[in-house]
N, C-alpha and C positions, 0 to 999 in steps of 0.2 A: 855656531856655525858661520856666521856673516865674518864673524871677527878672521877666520883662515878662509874662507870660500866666499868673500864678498862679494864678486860679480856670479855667481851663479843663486846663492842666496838672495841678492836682489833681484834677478830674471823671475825665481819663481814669485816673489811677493808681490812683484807688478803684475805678473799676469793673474796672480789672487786678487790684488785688488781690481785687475781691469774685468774681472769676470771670464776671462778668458779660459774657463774649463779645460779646453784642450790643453792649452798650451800648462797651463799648471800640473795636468795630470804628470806630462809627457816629463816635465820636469823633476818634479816629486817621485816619478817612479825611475831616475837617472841616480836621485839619491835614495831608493829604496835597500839596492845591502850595505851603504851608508846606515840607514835607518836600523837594519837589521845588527849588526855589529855593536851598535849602539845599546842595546836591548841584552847583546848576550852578554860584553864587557864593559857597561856603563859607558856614557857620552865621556866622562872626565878622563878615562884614559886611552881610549880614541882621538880623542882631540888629541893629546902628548904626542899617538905615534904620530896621527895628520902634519903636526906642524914641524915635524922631524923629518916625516916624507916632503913633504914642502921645500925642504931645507931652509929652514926659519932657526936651526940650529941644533946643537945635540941636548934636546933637552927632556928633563924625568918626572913623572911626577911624585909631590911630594911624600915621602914616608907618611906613615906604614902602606899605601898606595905602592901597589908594584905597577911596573912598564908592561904592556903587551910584550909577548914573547916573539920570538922571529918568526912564527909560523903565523901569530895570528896579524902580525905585522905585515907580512905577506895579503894577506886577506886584509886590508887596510887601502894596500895598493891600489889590491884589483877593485875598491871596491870606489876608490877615486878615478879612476879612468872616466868613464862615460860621463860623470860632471866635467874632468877636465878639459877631455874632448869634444863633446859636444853642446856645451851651453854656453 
């Protein structure tokens, strides 16, 4: 996650490590359908669509690994907004 979302991955670690409950919560539940997506398509090809969404380039992952589809791609998007927007 740090490696394509560096400054919001480091926002919430600081405020883990400063104890800062709130502000960790507030963060952690910005990437909560992050979290969830994760879960239903595996991290590895989540990341692919994220860094495609990013525009970090058009890139696949490796065979026999398929790409998220355009719908769940969609659900990618919306699920990076509120990290992007607000942290």
């Amino acid at each position: 996650m740090a490696g394509l979302l560096p400054k919001p991955a480091l926002a919430l670690a600081r405020a883990a490590q400063a104890g800062d409950a709130a502000e960790a919560e507030r963060i952690n539940w910005a990437f909560h359908p992050l979290w969830t997506l994760f879960r239903e398509f595996g991290s590895f090809r989540v990341m692919f669509a994220m860094a495609e969404i990013l525009g970090l380039g058009r890139i696949s992952p490796p065979r026999p690994i398929l790409p998220l589809e355009q719908a769940s791609r969609g659900r990618v998007e919306v699920a990076l907004r509120p990290i992007l927007e607000d942290i």
